[in-house]
Backbone bond lengths (Angstrom), bond angles and torsions (degrees), N, CA, C in turn:
res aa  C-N    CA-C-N  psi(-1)  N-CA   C-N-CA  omega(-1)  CA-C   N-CA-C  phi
1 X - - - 1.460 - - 1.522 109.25 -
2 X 1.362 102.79 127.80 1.715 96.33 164.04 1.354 129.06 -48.49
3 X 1.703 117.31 -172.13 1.078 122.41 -174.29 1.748 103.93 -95.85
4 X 1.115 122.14 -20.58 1.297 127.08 -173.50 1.900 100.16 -86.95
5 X 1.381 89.43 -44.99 1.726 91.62 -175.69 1.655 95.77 -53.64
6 X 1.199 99.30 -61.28 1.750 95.57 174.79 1.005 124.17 13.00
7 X 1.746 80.12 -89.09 1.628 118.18 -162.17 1.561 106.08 -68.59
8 X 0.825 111.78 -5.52 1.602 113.80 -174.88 1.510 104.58 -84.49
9 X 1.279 108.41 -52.70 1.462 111.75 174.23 1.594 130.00 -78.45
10 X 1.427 104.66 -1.24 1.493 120.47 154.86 1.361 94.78 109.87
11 X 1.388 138.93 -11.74 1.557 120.07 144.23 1.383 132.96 -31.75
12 X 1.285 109.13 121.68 1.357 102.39 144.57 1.341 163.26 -97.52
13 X 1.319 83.82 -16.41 1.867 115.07 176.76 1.791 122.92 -126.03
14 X 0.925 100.84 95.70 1.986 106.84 173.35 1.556 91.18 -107.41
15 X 1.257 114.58 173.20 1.368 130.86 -172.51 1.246 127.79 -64.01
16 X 1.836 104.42 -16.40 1.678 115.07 178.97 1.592 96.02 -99.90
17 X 1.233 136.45 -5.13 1.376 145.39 153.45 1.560 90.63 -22.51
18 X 2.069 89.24 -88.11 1.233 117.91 -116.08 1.563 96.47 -77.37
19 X 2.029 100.25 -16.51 1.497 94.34 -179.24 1.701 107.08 -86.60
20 X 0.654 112.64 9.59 1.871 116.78 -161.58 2.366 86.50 -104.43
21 X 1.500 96.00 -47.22 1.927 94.16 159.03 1.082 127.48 -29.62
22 X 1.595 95.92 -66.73 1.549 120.73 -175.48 1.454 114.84 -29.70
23 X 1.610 81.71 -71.34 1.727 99.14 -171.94 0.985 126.24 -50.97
24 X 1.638 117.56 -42.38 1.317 131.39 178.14 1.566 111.02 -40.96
25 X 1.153 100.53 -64.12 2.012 131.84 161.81 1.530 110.13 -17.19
26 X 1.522 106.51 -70.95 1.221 109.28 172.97 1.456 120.43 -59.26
27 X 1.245 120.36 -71.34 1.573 117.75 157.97 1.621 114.54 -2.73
28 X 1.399 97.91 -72.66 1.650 95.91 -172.34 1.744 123.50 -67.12
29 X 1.349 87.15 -23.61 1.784 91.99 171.35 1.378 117.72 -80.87
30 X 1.812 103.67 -19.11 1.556 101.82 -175.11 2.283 97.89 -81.16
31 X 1.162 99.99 -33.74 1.642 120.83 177.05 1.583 104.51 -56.36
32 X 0.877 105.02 -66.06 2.117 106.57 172.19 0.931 134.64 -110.93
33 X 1.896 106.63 48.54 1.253 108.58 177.25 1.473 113.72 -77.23
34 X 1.504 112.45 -17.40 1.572 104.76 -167.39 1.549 106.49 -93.32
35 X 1.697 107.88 -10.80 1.717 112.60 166.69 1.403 113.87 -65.54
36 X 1.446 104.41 -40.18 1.452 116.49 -167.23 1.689 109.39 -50.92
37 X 1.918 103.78 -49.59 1.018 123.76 -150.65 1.944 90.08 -84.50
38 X 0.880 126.40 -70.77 1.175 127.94 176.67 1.345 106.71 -30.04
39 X 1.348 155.04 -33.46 1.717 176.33 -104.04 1.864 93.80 -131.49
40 X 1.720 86.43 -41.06 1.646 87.35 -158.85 1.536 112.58 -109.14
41 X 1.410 117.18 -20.08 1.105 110.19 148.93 1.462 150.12 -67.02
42 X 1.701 102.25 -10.27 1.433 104.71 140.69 1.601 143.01 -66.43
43 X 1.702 100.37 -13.33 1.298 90.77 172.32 1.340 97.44 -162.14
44 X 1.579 124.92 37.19 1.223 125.70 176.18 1.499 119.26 -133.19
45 X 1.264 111.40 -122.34 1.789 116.63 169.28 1.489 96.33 -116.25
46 X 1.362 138.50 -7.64 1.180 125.13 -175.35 1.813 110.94 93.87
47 X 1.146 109.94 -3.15 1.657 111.55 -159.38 1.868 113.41 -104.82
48 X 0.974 96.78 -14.41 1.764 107.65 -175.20 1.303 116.29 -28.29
49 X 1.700 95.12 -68.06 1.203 106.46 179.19 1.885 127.20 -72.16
50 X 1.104 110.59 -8.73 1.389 120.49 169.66 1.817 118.57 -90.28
51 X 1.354 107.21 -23.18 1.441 129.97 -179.64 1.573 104.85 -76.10
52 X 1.234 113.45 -33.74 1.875 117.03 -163.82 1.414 89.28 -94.05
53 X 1.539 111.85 -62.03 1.822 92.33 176.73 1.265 136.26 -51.55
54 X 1.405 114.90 -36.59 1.640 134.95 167.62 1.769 104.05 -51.84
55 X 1.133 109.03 -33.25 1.445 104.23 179.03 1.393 138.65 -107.15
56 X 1.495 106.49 -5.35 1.541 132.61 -169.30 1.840 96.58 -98.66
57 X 1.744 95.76 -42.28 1.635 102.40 156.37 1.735 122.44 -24.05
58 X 1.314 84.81 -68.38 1.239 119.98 -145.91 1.553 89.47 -74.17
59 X 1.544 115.46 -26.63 1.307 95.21 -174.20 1.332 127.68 -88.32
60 X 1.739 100.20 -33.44 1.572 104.71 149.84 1.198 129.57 -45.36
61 X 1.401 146.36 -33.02 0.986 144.16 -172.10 1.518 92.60 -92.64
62 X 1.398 145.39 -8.84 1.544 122.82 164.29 1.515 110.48 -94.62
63 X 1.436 132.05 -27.98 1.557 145.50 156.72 1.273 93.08 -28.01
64 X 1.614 121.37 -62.28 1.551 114.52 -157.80 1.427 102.33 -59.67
65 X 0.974 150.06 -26.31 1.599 133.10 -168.25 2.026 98.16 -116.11
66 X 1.529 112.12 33.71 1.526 98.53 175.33 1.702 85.80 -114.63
67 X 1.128 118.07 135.43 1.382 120.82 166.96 1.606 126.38 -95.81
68 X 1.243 90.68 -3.65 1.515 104.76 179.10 1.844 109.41 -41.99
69 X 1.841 104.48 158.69 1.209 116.84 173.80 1.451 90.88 -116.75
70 X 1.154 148.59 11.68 1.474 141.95 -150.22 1.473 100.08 -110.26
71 X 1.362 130.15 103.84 1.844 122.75 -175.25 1.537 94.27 -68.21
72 X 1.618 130.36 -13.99 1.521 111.16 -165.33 1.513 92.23 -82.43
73 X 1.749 134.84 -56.43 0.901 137.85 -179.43 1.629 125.21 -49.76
74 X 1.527 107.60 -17.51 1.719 107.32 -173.55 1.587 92.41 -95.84
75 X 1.444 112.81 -23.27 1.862 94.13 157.96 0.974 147.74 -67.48
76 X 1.398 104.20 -44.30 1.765 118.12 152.41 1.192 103.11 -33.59
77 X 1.247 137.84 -58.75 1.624 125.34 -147.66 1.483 89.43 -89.88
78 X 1.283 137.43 -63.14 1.326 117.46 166.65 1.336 127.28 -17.35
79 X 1.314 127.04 -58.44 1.778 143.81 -174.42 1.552 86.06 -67.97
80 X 1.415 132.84 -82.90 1.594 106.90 -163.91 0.876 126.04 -38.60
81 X 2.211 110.67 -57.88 1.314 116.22 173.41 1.615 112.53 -6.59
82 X 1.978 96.85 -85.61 1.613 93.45 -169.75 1.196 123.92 -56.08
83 X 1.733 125.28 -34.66 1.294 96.69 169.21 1.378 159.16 -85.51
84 X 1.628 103.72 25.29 1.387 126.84 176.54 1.532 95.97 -104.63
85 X 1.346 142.37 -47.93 0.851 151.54 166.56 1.732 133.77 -40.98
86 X 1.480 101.21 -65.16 1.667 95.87 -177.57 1.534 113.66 -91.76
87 X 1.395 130.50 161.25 1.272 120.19 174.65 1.157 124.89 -124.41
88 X 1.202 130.28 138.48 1.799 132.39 -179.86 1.332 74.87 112.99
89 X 1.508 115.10 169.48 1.213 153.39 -153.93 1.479 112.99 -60.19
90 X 1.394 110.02 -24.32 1.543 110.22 -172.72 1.707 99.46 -95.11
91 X 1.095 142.07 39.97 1.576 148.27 -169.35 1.275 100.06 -119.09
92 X 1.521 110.40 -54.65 1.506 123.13 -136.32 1.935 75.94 -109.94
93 X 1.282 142.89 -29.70 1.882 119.69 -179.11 1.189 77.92 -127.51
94 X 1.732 143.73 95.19 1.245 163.77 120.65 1.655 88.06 -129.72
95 X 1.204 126.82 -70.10 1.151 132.25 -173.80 1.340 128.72 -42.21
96 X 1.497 102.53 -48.00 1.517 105.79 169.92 1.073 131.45 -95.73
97 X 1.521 122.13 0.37 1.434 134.06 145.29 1.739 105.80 -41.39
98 X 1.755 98.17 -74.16 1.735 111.88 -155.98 2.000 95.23 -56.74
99 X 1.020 116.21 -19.41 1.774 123.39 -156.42 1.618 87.31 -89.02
100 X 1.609 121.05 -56.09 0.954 112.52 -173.03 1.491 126.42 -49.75
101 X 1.841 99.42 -63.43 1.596 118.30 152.13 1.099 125.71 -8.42
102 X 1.783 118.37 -60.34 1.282 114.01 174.70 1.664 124.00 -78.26
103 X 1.591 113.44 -16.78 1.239 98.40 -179.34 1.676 104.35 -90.17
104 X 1.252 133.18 -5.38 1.514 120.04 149.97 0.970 112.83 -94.36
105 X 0.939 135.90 57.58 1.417 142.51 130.71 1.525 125.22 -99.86
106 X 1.746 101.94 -22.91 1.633 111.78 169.49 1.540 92.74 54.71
107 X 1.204 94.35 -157.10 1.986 118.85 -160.58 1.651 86.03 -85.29
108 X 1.580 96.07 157.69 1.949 104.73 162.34 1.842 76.75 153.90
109 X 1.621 118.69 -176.10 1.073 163.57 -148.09 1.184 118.00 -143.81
110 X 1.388 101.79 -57.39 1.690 121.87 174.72 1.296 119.03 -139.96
111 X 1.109 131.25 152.26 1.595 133.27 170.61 1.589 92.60 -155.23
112 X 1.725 100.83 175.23 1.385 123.62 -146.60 1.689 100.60 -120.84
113 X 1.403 104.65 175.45 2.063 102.08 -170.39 1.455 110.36 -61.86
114 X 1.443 120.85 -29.74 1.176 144.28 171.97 1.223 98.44 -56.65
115 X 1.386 140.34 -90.51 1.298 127.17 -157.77 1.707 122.98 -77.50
116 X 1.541 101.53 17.81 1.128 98.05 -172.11 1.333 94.74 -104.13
117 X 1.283 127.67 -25.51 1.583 158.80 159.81 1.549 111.40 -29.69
118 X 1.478 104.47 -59.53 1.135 127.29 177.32 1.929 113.88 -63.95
119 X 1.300 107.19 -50.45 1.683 107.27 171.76 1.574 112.37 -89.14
120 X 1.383 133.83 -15.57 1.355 126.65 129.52 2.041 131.50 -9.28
121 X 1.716 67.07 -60.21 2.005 83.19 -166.79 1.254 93.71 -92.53
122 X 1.575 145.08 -23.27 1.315 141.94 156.58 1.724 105.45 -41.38
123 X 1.137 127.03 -36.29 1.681 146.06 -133.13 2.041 86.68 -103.77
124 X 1.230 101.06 -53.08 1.427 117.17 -161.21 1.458 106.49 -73.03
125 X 1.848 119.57 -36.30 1.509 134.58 170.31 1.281 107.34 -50.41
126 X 1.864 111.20 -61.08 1.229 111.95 173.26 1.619 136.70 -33.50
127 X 1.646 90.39 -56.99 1.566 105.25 160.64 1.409 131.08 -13.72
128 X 1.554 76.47 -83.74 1.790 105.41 -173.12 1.859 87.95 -70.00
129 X 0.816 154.90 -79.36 1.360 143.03 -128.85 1.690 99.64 -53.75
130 X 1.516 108.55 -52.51 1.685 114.58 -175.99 1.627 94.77 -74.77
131 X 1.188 124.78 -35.06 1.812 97.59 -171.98 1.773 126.17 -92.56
132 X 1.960 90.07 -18.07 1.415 104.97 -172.06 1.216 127.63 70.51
133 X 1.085 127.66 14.11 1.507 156.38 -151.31 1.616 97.61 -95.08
134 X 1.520 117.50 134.56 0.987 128.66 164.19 1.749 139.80 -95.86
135 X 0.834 148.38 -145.39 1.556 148.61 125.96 2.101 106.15 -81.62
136 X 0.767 101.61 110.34 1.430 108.08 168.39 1.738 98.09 110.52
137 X 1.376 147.19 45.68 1.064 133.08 -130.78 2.025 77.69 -160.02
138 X 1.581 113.14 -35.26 1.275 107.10 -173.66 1.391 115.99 99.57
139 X 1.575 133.02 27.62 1.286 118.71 -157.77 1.317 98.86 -142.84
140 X 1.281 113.03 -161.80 1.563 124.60 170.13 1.540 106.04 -55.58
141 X 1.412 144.65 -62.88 1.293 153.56 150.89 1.465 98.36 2.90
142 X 1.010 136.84 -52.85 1.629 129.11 -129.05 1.938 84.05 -105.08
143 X 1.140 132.02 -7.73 1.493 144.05 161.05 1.140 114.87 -121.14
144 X 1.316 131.08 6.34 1.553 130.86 154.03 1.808 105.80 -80.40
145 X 1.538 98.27 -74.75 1.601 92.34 -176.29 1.282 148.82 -36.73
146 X 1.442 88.34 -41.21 1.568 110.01 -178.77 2.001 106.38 -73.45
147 X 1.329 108.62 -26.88 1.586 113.00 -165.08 1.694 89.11 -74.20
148 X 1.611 125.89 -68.70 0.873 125.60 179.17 2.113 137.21 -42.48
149 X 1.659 87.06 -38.97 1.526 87.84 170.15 1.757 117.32 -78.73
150 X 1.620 96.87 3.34 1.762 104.90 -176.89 1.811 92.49 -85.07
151 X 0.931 98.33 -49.70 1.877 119.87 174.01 1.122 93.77 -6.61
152 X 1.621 85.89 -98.14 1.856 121.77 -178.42 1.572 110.37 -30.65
153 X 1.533 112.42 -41.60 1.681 93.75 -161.11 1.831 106.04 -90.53
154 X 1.450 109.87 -15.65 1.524 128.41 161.05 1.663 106.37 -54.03
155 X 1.442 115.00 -57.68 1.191 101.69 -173.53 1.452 117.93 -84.89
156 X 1.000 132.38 -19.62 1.656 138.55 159.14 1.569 96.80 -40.06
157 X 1.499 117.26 -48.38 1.695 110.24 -144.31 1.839 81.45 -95.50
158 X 1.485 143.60 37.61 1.330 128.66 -155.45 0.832 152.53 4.46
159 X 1.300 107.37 50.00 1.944 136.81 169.61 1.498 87.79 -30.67
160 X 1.606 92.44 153.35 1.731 105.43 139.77 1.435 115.62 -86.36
161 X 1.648 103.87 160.17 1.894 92.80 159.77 1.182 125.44 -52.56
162 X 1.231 128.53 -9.52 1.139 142.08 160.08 1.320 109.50 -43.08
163 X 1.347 115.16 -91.94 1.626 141.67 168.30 1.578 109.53 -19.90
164 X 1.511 99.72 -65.86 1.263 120.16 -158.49 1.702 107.39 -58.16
165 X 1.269 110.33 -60.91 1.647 116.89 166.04 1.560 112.02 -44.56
166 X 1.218 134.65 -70.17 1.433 140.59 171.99 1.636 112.91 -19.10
167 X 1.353 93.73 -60.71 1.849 97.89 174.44 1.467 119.94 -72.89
168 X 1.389 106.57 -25.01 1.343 95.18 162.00 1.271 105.67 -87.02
169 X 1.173 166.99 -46.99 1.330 159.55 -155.62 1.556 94.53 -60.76
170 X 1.441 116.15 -38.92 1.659 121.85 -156.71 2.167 101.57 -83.28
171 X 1.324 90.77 -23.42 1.953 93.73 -168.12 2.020 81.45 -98.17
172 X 0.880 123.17 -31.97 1.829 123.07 172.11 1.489 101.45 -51.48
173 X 1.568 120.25 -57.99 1.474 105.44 -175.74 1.568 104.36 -89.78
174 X 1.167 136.76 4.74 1.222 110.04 166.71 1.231 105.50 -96.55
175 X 0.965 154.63 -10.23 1.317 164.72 -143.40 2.158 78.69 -107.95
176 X 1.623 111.07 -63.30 1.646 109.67 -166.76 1.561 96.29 -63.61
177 X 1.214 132.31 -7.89 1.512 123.20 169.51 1.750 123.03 -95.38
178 X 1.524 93.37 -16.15 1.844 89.29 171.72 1.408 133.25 -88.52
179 X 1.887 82.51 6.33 1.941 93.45 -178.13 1.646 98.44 -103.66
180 X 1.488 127.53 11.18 1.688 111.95 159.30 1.646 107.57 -81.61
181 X 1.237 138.76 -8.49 1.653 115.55 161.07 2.163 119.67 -103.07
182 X 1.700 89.58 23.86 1.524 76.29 -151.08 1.809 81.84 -95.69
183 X 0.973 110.41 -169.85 1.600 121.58 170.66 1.265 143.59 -99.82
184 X 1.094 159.84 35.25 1.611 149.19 -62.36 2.045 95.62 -91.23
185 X 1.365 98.69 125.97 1.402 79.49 176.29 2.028 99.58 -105.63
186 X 1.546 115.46 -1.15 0.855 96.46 -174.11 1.816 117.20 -118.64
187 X 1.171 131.95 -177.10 1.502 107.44 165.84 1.748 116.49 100.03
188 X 1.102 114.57 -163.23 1.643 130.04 154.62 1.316 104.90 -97.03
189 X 1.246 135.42 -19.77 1.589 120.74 156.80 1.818 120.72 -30.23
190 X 1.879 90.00 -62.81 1.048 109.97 -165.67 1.421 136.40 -59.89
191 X 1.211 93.34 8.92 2.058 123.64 172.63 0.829 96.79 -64.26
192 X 1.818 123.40 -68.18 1.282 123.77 -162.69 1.477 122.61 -70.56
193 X 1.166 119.02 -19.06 1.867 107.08 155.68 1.891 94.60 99.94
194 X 1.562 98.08 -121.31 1.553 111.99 167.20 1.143 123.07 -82.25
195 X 0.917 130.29 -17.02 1.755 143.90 168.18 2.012 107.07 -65.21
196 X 0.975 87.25 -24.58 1.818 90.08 169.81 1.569 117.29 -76.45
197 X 1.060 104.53 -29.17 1.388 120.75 169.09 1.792 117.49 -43.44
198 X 1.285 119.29 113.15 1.837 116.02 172.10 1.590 97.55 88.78
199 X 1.171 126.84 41.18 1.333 145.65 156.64 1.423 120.40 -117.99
200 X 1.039 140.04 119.99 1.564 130.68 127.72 1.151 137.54 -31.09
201 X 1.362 123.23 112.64 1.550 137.68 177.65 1.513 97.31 -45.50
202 X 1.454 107.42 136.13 1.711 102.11 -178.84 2.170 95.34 -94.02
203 X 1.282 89.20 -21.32 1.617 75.62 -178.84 1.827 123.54 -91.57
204 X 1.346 94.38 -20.39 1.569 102.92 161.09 1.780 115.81 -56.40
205 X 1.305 90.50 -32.06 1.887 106.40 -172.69 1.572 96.02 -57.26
206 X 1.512 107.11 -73.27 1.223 124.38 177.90 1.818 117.58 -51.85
207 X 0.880 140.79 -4.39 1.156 148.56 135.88 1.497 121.85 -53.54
208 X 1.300 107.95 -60.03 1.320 119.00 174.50 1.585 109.09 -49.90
209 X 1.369 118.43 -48.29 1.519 127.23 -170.49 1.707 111.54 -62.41
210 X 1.596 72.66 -23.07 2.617 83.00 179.51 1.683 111.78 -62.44
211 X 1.974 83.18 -50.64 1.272 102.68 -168.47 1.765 115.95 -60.99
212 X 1.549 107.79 -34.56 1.338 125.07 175.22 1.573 113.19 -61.65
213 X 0.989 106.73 -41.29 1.716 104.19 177.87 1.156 114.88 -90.02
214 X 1.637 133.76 -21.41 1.266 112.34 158.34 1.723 127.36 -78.33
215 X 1.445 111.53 -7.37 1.149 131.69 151.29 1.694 114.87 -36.91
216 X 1.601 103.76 -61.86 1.538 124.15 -177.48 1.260 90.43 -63.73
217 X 0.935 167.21 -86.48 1.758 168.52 -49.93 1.716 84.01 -140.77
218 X 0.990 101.85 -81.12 2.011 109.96 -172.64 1.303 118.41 -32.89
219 X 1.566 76.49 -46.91 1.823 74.25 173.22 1.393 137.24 -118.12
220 X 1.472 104.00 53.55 1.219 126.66 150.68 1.251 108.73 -119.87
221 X 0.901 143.59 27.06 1.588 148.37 -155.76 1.798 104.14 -94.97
């Protein structure tokens, strides 16, 4: 089934979705890698943005030989991908988000905003369990949470995927704008103490950029 047929029937994700996501993903990491990186050399190793392209690369080029129709299985391979692939901290909870994601999603063809919602927040547990990371903490979290609880209250009120992505893309970057006064308590940020302070999280950024391209995807559907 197409992507429009999909969407017509209230899907949002079949397997040419999730690879048409992907790409988007990569694109934007290959597009701001030198924002990314600049983001993080104020209060990182400098590598963010060279780490997400190196690995979003990397993931397209393993997609190309998965033939799968399964969106739970083309996440998995995404989630390992990066975490054999990128290095420093954003490899190993990018990875086990997308890995998690796909294994709640189990078997299907297609599924709906709801169940994608559901292996999302499977994706986000993962996260936090390996990073420990909170909301207010300065990290990827602080544009995960907020995108997802935009999700939920979009799809309660019966957004389209349309809708539903947008508000999360929109609570993703505000969420990547409330970590320039916060303090990093977690990470290689968190060396710097008060000096972290009046920065942008480079991985909240990069969150935002996920959330932005599956934004793009929906709504062309």
């Amino acid at each position: 089934m197409g992507l429009i047929a999909a969407a017509r029937k209230g899907a949002i994700v079949d397997a040419a979705f999730v690879r048409e996501w992907i790409a988007k993903v990569s694109q934007s990491m290959q597009e701001q890698r030198e924002y990314l990186t600049q983001l993080d050399a104020a209060i990182g190793d400098a590598d963010h943005g060279v780490n997400m392209n190196r690995g979003f690369s990397a993931v397209m080029e393993k997609l190309g030989g998965v033939e799968s129709e399964d969106p739970g299985e083309i996440l998995t391979v995404v989630g390992s991908t990066l975490i054999s692939k990128v290095g420093g901290a954003a490899g190993p909870l990018y990875g086990s988000a997308f890995r998690q994601a796909g294994k709640a999603l189990g078997d299907g063809s297609e599924l709906d905003p709801s169940r994608l919602l559901v292996a999302l927040r499977a994706g986000l547990e993962a996260m936090q369990k390996l990073g420990a990371a909170q909301v207010g903490d300065k990290t990827i979290v602080d544009a995960f949470v907020p995108a997802l609880d935009a999700w939920q209250k979009e799809l309660d009120a019966g957004g389209s995927p349309g809708s539903i992505t947008t508000r999360a893309r929109e609570a993703a970057e505000e969420g990547m704008r409330s970590t320039v006064p916060l303090q990093a308590r977690k990470g290689r940020a968190s060396y710097l103490g008060p000096r972290s302070v009046g920065h942008q999280d480079p991985g909240a950024t990069s969150t935002a950029l996920i959330f932005a391209a599956l934004e793009r995807v929906a709504g062309s559907s």
